[in-house]
PDB file of N, CA, C, O and CB in Angstrom:
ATOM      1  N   UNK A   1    -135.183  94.771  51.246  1.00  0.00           N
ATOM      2  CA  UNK A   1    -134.003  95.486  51.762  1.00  0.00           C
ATOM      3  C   UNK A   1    -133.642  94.959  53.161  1.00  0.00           C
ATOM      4  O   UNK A   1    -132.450  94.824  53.435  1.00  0.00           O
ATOM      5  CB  UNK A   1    -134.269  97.031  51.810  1.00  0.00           C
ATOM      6  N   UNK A   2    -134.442  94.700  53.927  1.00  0.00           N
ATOM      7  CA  UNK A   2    -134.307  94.735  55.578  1.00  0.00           C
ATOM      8  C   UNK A   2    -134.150  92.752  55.491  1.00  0.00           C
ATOM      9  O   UNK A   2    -133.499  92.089  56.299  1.00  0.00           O
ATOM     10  CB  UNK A   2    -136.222  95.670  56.721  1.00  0.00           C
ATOM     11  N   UNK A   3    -134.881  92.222  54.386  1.00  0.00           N
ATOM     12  CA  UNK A   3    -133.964  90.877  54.561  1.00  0.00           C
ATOM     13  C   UNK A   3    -132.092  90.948  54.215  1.00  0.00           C
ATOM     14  O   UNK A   3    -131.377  90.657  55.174  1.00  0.00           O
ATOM     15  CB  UNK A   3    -134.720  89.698  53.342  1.00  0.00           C
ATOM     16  N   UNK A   4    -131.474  91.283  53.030  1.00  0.00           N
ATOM     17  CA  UNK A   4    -130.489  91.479  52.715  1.00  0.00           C
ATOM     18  C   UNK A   4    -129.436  92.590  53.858  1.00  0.00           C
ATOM     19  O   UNK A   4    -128.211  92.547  53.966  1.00  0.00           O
ATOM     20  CB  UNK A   4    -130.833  91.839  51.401  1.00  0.00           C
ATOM     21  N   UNK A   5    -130.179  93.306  54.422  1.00  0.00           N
ATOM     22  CA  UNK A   5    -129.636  94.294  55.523  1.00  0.00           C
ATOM     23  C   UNK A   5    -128.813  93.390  56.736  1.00  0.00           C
ATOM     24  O   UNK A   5    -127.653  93.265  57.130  1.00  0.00           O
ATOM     25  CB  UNK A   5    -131.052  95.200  56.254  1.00  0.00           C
ATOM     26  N   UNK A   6    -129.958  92.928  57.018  1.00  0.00           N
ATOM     27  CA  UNK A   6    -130.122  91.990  58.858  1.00  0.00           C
ATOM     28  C   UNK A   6    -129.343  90.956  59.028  1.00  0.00           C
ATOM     29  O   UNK A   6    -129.116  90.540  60.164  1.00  0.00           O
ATOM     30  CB  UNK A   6    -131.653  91.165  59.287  1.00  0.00           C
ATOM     31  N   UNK A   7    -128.644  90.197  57.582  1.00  0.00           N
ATOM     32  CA  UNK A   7    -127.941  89.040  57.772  1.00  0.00           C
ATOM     33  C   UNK A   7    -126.269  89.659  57.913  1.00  0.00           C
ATOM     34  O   UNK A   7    -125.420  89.003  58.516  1.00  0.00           O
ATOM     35  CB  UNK A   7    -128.281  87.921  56.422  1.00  0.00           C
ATOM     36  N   UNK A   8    -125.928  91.113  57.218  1.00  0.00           N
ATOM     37  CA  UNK A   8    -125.210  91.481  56.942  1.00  0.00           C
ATOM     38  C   UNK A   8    -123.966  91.743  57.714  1.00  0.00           C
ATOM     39  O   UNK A   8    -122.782  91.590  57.412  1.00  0.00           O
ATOM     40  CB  UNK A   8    -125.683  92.071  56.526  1.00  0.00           C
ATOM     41  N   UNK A   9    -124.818  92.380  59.283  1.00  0.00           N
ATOM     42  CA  UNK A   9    -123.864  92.753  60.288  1.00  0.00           C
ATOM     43  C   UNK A   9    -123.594  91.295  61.110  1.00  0.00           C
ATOM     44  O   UNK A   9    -122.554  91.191  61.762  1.00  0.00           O
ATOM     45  CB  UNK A   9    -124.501  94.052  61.283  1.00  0.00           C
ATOM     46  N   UNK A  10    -124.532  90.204  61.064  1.00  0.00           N
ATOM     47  CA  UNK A  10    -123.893  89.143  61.276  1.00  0.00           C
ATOM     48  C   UNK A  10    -123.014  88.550  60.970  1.00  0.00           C
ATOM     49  O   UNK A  10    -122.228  88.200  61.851  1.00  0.00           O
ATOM     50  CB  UNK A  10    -124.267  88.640  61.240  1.00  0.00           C
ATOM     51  N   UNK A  11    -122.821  88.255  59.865  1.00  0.00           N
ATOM     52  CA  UNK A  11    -121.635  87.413  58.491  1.00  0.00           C
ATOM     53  C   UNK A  11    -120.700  88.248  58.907  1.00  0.00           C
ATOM     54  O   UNK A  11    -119.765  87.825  59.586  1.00  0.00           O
ATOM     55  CB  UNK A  11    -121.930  87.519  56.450  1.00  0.00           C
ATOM     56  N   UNK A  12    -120.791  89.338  58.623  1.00  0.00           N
ATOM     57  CA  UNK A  12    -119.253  89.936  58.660  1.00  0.00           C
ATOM     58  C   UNK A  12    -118.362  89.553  59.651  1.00  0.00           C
ATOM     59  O   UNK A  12    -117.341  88.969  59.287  1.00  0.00           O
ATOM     60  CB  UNK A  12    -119.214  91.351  58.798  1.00  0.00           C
ATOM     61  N   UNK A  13    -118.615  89.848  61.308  1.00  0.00           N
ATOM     62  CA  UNK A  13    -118.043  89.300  62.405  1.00  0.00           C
ATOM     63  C   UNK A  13    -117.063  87.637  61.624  1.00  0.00           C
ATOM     64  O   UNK A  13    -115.900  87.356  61.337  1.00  0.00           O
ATOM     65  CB  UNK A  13    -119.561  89.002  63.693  1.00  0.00           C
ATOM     66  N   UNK A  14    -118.364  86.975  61.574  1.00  0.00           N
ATOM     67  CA  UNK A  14    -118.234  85.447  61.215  1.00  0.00           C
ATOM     68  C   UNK A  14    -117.193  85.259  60.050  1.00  0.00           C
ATOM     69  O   UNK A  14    -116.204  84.527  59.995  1.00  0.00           O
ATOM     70  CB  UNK A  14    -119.723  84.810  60.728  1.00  0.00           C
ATOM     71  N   UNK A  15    -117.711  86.138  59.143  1.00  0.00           N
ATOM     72  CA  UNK A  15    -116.685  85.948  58.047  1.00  0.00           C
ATOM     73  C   UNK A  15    -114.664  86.418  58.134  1.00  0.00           C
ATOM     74  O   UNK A  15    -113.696  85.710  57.856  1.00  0.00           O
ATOM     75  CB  UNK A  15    -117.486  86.930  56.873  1.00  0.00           C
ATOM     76  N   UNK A  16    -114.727  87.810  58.615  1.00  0.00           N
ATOM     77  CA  UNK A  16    -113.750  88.406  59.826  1.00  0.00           C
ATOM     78  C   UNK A  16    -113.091  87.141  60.606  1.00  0.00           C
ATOM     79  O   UNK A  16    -111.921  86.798  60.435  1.00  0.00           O
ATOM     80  CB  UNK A  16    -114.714  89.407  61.042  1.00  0.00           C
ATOM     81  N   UNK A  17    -113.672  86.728  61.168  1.00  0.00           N
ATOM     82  CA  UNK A  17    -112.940  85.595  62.589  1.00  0.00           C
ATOM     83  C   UNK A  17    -112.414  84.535  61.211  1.00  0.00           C
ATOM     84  O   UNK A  17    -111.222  84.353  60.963  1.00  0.00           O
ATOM     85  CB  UNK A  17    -114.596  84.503  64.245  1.00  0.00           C
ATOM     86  N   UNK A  18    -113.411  83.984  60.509  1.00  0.00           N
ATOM     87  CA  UNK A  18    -112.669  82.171  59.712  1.00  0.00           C
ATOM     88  C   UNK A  18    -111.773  83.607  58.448  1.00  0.00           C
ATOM     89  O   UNK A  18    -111.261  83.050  57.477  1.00  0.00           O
ATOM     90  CB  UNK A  18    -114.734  80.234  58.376  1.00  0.00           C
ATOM     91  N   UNK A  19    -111.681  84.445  58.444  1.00  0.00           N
ATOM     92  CA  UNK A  19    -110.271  84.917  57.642  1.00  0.00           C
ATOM     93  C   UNK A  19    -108.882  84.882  58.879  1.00  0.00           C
ATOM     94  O   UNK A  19    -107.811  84.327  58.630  1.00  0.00           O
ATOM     95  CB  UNK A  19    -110.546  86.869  56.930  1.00  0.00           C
ATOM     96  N   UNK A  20    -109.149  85.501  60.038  1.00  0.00           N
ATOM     97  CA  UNK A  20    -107.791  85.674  60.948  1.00  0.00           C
ATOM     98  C   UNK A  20    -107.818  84.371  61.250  1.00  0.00           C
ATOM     99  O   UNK A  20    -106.668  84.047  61.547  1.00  0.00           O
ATOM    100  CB  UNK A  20    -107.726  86.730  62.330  1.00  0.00           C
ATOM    101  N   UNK A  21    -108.684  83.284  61.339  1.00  0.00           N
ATOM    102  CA  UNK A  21    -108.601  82.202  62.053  1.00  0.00           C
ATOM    103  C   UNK A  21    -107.417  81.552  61.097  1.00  0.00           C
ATOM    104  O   UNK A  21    -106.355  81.133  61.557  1.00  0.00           O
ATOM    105  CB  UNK A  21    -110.067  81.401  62.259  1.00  0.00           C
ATOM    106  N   UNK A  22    -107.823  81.530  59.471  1.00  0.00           N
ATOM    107  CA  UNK A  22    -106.954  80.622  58.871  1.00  0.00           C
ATOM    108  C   UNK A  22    -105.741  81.425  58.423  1.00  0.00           C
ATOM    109  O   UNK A  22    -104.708  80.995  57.910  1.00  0.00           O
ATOM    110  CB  UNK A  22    -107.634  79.869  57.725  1.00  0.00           C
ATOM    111  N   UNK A  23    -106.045  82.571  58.693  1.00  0.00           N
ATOM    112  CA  UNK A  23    -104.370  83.525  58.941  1.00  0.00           C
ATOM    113  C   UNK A  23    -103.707  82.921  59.564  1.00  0.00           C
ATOM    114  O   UNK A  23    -102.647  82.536  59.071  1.00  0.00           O
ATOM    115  CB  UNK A  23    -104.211  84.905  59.704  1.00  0.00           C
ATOM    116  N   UNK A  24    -104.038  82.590  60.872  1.00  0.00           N
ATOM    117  CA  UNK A  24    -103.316  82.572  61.921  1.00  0.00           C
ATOM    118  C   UNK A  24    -102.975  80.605  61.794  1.00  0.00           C
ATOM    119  O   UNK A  24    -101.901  80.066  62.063  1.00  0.00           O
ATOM    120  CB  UNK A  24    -104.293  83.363  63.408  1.00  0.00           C
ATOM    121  N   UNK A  25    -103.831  80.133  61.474  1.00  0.00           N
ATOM    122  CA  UNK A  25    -103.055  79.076  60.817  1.00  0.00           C
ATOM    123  C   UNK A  25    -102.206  78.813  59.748  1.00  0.00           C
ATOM    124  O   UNK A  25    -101.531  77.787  59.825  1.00  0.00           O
ATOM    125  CB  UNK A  25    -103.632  78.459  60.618  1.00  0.00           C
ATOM    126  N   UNK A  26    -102.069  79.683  58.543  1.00  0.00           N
ATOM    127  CA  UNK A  26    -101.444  79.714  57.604  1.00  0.00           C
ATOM    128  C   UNK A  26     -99.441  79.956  58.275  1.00  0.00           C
ATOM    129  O   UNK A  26     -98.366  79.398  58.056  1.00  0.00           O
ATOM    130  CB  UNK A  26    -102.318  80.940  56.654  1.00  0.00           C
ATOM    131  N   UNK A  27     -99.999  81.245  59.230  1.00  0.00           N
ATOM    132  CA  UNK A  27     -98.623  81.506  59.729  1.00  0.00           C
ATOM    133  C   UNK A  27     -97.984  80.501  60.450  1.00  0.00           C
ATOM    134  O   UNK A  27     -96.757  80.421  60.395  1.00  0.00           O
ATOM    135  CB  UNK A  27     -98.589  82.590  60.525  1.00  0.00           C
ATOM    136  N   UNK A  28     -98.675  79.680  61.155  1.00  0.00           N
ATOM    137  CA  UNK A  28     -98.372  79.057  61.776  1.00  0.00           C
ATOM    138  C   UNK A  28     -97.202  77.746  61.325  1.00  0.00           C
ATOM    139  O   UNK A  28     -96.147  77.353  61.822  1.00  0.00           O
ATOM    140  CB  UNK A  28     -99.470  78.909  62.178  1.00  0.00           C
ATOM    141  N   UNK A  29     -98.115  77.300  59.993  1.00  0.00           N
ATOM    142  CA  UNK A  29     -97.555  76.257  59.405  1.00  0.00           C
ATOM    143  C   UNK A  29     -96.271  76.521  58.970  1.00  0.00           C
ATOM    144  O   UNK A  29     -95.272  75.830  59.166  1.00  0.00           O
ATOM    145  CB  UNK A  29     -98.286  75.819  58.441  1.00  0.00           C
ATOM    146  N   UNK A  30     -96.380  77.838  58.207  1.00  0.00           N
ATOM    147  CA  UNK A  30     -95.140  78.564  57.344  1.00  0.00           C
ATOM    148  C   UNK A  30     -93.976  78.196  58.580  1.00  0.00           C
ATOM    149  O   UNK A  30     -93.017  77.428  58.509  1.00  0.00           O
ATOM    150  CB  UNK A  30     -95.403  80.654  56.943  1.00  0.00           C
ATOM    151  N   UNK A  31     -94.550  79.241  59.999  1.00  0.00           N
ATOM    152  CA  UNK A  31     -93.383  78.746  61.125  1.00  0.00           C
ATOM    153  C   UNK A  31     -92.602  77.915  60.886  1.00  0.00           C
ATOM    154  O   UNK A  31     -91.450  77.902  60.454  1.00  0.00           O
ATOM    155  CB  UNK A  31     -93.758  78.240  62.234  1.00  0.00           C
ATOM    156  N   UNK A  32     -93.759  76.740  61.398  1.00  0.00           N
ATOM    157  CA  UNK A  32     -93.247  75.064  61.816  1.00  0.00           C
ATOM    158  C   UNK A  32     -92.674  74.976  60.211  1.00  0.00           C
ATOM    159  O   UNK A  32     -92.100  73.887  60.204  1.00  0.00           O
ATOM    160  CB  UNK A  32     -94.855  73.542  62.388  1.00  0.00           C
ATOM    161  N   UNK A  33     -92.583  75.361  59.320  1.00  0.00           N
ATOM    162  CA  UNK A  33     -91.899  75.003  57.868  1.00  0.00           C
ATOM    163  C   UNK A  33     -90.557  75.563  57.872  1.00  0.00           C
ATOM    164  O   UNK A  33     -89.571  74.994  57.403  1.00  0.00           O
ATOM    165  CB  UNK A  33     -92.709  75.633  56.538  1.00  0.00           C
ATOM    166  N   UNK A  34     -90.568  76.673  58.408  1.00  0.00           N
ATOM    167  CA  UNK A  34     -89.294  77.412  59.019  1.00  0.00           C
ATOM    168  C   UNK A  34     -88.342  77.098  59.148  1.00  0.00           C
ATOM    169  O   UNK A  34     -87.257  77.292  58.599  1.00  0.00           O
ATOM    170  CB  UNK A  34     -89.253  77.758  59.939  1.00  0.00           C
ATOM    171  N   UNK A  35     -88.826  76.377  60.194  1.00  0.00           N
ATOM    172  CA  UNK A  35     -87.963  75.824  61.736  1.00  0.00           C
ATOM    173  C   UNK A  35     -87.826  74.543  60.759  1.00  0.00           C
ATOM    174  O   UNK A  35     -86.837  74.528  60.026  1.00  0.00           O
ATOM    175  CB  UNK A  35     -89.013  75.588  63.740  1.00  0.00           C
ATOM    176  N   UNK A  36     -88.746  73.459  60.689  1.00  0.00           N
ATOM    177  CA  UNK A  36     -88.140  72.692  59.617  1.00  0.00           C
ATOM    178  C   UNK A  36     -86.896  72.887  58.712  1.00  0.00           C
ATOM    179  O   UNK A  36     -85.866  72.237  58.534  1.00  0.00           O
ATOM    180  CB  UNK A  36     -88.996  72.608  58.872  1.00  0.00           C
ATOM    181  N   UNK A  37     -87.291  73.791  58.319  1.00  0.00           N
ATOM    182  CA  UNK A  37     -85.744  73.738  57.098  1.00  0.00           C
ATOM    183  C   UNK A  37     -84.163  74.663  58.314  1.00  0.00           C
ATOM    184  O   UNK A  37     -82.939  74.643  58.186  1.00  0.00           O
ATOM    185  CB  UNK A  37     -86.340  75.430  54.864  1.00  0.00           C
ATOM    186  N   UNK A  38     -84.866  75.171  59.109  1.00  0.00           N
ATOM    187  CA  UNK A  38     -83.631  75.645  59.923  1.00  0.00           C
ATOM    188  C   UNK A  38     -82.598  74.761  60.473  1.00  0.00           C
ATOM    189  O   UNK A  38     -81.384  74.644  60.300  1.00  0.00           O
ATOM    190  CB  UNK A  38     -84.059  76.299  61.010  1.00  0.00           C
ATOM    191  N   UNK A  39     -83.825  73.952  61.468  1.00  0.00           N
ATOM    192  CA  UNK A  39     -83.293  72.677  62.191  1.00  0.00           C
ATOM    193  C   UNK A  39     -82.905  71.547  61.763  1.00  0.00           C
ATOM    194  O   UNK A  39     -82.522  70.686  62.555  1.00  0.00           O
ATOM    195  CB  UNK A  39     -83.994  72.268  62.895  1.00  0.00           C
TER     196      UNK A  39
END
């Protein structure tokens, strides 16, 4: 139990950050795709 426990509250943080991280790149691109077809 206390192996499967202890890794748990770590990952999450980690896992949390590389989801908003490639959010925040996903949006990003969409942007610059945006503005592409705007401009």
């Amino acid at each position: 139990m206390s192996g499967a426990c202890c890794p748990a509250p770590v990952a999450a943080p980690v896992g949390l950050g590389a989801g908003v991280g490639v959010g925040i790149i996903a949006v990003a691109i969409l942007i610059l795709i945006a503005l592409g077809v705007i401009f």
